[in-house]
KOLZA-328258 format. One record per residue (C-alpha): y, z, x; residue in three letters. Coordinates in pm, whole numbers, plus 50000, padded with zeros to 5 digits. Last residue first. Layout:
// residues N
YZXALA...
***
This chain:
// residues 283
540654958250498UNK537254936350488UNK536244944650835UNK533134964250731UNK534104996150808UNK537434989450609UNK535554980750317UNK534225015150314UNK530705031250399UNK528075056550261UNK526905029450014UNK526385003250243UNK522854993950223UNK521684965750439UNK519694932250222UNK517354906750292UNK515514929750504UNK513254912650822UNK509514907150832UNK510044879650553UNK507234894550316UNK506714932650412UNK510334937150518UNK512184918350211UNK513504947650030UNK513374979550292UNK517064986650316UNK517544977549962UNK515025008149863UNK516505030950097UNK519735023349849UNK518345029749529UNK516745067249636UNK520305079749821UNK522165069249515UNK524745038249499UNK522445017649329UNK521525040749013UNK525675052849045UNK526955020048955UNK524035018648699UNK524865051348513UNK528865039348546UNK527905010248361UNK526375028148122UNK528895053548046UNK531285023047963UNK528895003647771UNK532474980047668UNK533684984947304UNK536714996047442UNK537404966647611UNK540754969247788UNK540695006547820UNK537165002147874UNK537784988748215UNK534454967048263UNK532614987748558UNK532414970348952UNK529414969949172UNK530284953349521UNK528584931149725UNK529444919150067UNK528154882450238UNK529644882050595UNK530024843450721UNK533124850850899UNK531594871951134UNK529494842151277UNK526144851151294UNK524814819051162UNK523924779951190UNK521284759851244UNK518674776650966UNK515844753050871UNK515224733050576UNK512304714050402UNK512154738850110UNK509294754349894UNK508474777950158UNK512624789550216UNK512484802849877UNK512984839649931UNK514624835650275UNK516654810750144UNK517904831249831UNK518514865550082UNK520394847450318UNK523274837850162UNK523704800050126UNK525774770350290UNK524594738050241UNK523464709650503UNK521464676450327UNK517964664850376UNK518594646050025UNK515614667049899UNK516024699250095UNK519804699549953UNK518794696549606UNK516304724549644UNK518524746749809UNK521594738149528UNK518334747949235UNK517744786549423UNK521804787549467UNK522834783949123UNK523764747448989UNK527274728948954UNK525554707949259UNK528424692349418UNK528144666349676UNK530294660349991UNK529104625850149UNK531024607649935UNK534104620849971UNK536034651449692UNK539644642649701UNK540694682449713UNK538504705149817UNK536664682750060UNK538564695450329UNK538424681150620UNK540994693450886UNK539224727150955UNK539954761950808UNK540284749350446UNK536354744350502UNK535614781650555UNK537234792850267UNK535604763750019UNK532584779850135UNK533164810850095UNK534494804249746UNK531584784249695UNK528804816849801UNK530834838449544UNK530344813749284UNK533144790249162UNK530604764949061UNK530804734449315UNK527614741249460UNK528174727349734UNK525434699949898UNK526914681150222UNK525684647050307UNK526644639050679UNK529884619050700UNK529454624151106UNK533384635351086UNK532624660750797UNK529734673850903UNK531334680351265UNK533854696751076UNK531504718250925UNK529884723951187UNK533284735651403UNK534214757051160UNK530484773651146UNK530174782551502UNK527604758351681UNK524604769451705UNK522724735251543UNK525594715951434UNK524174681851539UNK525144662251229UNK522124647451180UNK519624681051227UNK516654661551193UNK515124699751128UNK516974699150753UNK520324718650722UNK520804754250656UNK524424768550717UNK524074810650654UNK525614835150460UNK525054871250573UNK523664904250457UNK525774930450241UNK525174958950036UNK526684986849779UNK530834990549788UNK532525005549519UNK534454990049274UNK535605008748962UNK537975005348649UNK537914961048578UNK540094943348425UNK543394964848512UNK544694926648644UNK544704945849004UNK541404952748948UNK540524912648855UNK542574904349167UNK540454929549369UNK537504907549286UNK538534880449353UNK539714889249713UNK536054906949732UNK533954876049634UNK530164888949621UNK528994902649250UNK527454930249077UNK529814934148763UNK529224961648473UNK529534961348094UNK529844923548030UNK532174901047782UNK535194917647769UNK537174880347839UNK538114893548230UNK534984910648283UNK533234882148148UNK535414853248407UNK534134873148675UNK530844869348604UNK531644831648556UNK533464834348938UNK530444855649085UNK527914823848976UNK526184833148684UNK522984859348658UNK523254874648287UNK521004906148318UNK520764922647999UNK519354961748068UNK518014981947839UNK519085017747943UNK516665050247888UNK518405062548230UNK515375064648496UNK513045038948320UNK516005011548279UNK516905020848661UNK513325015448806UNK513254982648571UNK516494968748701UNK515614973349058UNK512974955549203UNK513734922748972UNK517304925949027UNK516324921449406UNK514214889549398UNK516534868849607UNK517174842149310UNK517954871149082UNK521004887349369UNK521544857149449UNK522424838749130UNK525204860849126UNK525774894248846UNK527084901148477UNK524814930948386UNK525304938147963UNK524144974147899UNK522244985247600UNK521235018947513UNK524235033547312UNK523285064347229UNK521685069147560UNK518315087447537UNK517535124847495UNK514635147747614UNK515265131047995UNK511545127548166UNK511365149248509UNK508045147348572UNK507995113348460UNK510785099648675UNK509405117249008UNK506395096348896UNK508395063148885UNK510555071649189UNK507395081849383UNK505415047149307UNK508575027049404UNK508685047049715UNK504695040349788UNK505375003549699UNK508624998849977UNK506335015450191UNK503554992450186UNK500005000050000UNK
***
């Protein structure tokens, strides 16, 4: 039995000894998260432990970080789990949203088929990108004002190519989550940027490799955030906080560090719970 098992095994039993006499009153909670966080297999570790624990139902819309974004904004979700900080602290500063704290991170990544046409391979990720774009290599984004395309778009208004505007030929959007952009890319042995965790997780059904990564730029950080229910009082508001504090506890978070270890032989995931934004360069 692995670790990761044995602790899943303990939080259900420590659950049962311990069974609440009372359930929420209101027991359903709307979670407006990425792609990545479903795609990666995370939600599907976590969401059940926490529905046990609290006596929530849990509705997991995964959307790019933008859409969940966009359901905070309209009242349409309880609690956020999403990857775009400088959105995100515009939708605080709009009084949209009550909390943020800080939970994981890992790292985006360029992938690319083996050919490697573009010859970015180690190269820092400006400079491969702008190599992409002078080589008119095809280029898969996913076009759908996700946390991983805002990077993206990021990173290519730092060279003298980008495709944000005039899209070019060779620069292809997807409008699809990451798991479905991977795919697309591995069949027109195109270069995409993804996080970590969703290539990891699918990279046996793909014909791509990893060329590029490490650079700081290309840190992935996700924060939980509740629905201000002085916007949307009809907002889960207790439940939301139950969840933000479900992956913020000691228990949630040693299970993050060890998601991914048996399978990939690395995490897909780092808990950063007992840190700031400023520890992690984002101040």
């Amino acid at each position: 039995m692995t670790t990761l098992m044995k602790r899943l095994l303990l939080l259900i039993t420590l659950f049962l000894m311990a069974c609440r006499a009372t359930t929420p009153s209101d027991t359903t909670l709307i979670l407006a998260t990425t792609t990545s966080t479903q795609d990666s297999g995370l939600l599907d570790l976590l969401v059940p432990i926490f529905q046990l624990e609290s006596g929530y139902t849990v509705q997991t819309v995964a959307v790019g970080t933008g859409a969940a974004l966009k359901m905070a904004e309209e009242g349409n979700a309880d609690v956020l789990l999403v990857h775009a900080p400088a959105a995100e602290k515009e939708l605080m500063d709009a009084g949209f949203a009550k909390d943020r704290q800080l939970i994981m991170h890992n790292d985006f990544v360029l992938v690319g088929s083996s050919a490697d046409s573009a010859d970015v391979r180690d190269l820092d990720i400006v400079t491969a990108l702008t190599q992409i774009a002078t080589t008119q290599s095809p280029f898969i984004s996913r076009g759908d004002d996700s946390g991983t395309n805002k990077k993206e778009l990021d990173i290519w208004s730092a060279t003298e190519h980008d495709p944000n505007g005039a899209k070019p030929a060779w620069y292809i959007e997807s409008g699809q989550g990451m798991g479905s952009t991977l795919i697309i890319a591995s069949e027109k042995s195109a270069y995409t940027l993804t996080d970590r965790a969703t290539f990891l997780a699918n990279q046996d059904n793909l014909n791509l490799k990893i060329l590029v990564e490490g650079d700081e730029i290309l840190l992935n950080v996700y924060h939980v955030m509740t629905v201000n229910p002085d916007k949307w009082p009809q907002t889960n508001y207790d439940g939301a906080l139950a969840f933000a504090e479900f992956l913020t506890s000691d228990a949630t978070q040693a299970l993050i560090a060890e998601f991914g270890i048996d399978q990939y032989g690395q995490p897909l995931f780092f808990p950063d719970a007992d840190k700031t934004d400023a520890d992690l360069g984002l101040e």
